[in-house]
C-alpha positions as CSV (number, residue, x, y, z in Angstrom):
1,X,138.9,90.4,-3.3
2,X,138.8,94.2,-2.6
3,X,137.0,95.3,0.5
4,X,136.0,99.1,1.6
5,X,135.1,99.7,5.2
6,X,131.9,101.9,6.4
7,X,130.9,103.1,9.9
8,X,127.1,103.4,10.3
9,X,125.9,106.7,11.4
10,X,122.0,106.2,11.6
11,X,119.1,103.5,10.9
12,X,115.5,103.8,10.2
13,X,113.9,100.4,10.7
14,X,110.9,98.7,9.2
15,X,108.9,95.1,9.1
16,X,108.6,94.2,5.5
17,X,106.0,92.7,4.5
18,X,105.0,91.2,0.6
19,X,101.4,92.1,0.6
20,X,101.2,95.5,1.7
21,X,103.7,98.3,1.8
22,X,105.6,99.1,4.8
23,X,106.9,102.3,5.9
24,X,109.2,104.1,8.4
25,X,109.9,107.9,8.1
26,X,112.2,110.0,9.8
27,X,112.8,113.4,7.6
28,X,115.2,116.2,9.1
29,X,117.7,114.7,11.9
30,X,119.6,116.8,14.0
31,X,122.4,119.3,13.1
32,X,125.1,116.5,12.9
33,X,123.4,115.0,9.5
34,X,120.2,117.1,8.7
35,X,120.2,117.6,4.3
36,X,123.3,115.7,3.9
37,X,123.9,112.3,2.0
38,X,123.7,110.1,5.3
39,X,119.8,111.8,6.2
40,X,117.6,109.0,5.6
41,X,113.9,109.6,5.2
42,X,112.3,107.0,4.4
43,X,112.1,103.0,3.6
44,X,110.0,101.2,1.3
45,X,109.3,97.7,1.4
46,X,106.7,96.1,-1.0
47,X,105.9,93.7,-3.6
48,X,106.3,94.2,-7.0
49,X,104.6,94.3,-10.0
50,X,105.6,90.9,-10.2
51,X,104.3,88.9,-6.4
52,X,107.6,87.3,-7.1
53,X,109.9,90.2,-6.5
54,X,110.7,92.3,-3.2
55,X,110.9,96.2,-3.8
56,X,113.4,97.9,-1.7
57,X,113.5,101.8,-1.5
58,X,115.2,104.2,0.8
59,X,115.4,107.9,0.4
60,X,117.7,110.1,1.8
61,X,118.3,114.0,2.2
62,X,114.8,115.5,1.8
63,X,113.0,117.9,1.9
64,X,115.0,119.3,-1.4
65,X,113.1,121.4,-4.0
66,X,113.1,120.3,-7.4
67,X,116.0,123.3,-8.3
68,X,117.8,122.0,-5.6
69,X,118.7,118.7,-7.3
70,X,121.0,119.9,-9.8
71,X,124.1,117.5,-9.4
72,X,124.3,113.9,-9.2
73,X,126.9,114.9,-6.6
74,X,124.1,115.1,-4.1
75,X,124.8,111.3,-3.5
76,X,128.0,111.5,-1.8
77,X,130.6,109.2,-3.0
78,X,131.9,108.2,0.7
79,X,128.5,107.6,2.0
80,X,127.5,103.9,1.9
81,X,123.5,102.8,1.7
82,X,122.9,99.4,2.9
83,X,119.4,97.6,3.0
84,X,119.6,94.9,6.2
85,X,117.2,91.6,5.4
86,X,116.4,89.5,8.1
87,X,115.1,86.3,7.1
88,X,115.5,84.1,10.0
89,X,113.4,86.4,12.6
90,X,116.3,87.4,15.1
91,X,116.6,91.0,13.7
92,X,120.3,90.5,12.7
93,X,120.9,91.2,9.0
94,X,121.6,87.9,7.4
95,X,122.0,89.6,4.0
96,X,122.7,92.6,3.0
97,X,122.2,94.9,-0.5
98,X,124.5,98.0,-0.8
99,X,124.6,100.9,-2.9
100,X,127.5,103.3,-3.4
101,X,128.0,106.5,-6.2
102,X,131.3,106.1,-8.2
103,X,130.9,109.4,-10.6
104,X,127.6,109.5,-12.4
105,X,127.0,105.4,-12.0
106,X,124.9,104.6,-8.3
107,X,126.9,100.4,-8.2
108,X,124.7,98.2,-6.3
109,X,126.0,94.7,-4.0
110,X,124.0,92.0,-3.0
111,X,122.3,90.3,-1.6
112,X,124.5,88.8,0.0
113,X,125.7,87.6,3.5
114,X,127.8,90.6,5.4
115,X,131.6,90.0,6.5
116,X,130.0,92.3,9.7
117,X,126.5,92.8,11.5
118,X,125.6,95.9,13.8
119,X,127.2,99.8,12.7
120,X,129.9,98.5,10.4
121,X,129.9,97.2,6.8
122,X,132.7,96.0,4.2
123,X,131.9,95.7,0.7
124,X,132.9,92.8,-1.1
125,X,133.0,93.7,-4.8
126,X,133.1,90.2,-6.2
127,X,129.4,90.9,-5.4
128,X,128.4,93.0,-8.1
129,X,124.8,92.7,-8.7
130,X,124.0,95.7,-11.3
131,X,124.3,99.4,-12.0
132,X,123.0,102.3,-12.9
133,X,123.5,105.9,-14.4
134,X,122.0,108.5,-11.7
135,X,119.2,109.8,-12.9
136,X,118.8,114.1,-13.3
137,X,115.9,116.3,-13.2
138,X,114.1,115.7,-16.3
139,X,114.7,112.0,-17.3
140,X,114.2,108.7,-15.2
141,X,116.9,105.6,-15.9
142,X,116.2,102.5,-14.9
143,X,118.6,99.1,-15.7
144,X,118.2,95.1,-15.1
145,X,120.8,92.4,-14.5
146,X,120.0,88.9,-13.4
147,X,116.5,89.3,-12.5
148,X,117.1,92.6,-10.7
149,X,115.8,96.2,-11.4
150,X,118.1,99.5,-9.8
151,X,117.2,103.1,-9.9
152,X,119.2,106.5,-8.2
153,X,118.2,109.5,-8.2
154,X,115.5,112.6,-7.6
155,X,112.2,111.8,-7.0
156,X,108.7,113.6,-5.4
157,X,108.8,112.9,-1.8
158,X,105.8,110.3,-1.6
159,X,105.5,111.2,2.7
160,X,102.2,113.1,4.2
161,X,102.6,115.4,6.6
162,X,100.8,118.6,7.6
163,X,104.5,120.3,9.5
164,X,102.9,123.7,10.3
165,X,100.1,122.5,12.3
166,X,102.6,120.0,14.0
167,X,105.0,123.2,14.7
168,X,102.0,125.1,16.0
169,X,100.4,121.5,18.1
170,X,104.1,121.6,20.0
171,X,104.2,125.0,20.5
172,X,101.1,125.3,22.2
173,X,99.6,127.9,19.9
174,X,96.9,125.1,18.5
175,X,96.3,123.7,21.6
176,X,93.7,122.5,22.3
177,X,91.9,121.4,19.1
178,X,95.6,119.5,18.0
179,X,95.7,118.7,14.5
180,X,93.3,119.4,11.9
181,X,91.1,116.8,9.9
182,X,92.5,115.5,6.3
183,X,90.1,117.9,4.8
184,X,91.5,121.1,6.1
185,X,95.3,119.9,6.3
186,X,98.0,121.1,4.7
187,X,100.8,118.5,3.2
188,X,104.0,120.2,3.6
189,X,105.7,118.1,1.3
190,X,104.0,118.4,-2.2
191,X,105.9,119.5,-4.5
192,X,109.3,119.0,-3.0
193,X,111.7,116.0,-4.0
194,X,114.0,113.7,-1.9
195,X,117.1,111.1,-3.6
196,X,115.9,108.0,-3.8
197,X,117.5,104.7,-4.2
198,X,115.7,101.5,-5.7
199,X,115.8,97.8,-6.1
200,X,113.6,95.1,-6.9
201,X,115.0,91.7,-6.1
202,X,113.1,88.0,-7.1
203,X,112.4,86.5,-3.4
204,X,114.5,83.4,-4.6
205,X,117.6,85.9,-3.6
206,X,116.2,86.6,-0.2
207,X,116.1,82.8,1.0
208,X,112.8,81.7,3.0
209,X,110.9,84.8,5.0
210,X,110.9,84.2,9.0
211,X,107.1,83.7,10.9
212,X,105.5,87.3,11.6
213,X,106.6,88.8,14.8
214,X,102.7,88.4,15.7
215,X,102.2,85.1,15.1
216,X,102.3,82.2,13.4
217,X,100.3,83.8,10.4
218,X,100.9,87.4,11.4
219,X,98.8,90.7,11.6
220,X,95.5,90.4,10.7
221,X,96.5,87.3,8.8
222,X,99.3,88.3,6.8
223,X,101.9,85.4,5.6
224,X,105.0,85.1,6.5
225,X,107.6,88.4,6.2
226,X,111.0,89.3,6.3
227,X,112.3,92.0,9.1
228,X,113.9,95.1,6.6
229,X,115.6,98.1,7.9
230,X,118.2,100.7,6.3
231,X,121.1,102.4,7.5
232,X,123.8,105.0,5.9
233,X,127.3,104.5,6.7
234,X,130.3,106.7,5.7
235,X,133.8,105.7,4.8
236,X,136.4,105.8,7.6
């Protein structure tokens, strides 16, 4: 059994939740990881097409234009993306799915239970789950194993957000009307592209979702949900 050792660097965390999607964002770090392989933007957590099946998605190093993407490269080998699933409702990671570049193939693990919680991850590769060619500019590959879908690669950066105003609200210089109303804003985003990394997994993988945080039944009466967060982890 051959095992590869990762130290975490950074986590974006999210409640995920079947019947809607959630969402945590956190584009452009600071210096130490901004537009490298171990920036995470933003996770994805929703039901699929089929209410059977979890969709997982985290991207990672945006904003990039769409010339910018010109290497699969841009998904560093050494860098490690790990989604946590905790589904007993003590926000420790009781299983874990992992996905890792080896040349042009993105190799996804999982889910399974981790050897470690917390900043530190092995990989066991007996726990192969699928793979899949890294998708370039102009084409979109997708590929199923055991009930599981996998994607890697560029895709249009899905998040909102009007970053001129916000520059101008914390400068002072809009002050004091703030920010503007959604017919007058600006999305800085169209048009530009992060990496993204997909899987959809059948719920039987993910073993029974923990009570809401809020409640027996949850917010606003949602069922029962599982507490999702990623985190990028480099080899050591």
């Amino acid at each position: 059994m051959k095992k590869t050792k990762f130290y975490g660097l950074l986590a974006v965390v999210a409640l995920g939740v079947f019947s809607v999607v959630l969402i945590a964002a956190d584009h452009i770090d600071s210096p130490a990881v901004a537009g490298t392989a171990v920036d995470i933007a933003d996770l994805y957590a929703f039901e699929g097409s089929n209410p059977d099946n979890t969709v997982f998605i985290a991207t990672i190093q945006g904003p990039l234009t769409p010339g910018a993407v010109t290497e699969n490269a841009i998904f560093d080998e050494n860098v490690l993306i790990e989604f946590n699933i905790d589904n007993t409702g003590d926000f420790v990671e009781d299983l874990v799915i992992q996905a890792i570049r080896r040349d042009s193939v993105m190799y996804f693990f999982g889910p399974y239970a981790p050897a470690e919680v917390g900043m530190n991850s092995t990989i066991n590769r007996d726990n192969l789950a699928g793979q899949v060619e890294i998708s370039g500019i102009d084409e979109t590959i997708t590929s199923n194993n055991n009930g599981m879908s996998f994607y890697a690669g560029p895709r249009r950066d899905a998040f909102y957000f009007d970053f001129n105003q916000f520059n101008l609200v914390v400068s002072g210089a809009a002050a004091p009307e703030g920010f503007l109303p959604s017919g007058q804003a600006s999305d800085f985003f169209v048009g530009l592209n992060v990496m993204a990394v997909v899987v959809e997994v059948p719920n039987s993988m993910l073993g029974t979702a923990p009570a809401h945080v809020a409640g027996a039944v949850g917010i606003n009466g949602l069922p029962d949900a599982y507490n999702v967060w990623v985190t990028t982890k480099r080899k050591q």
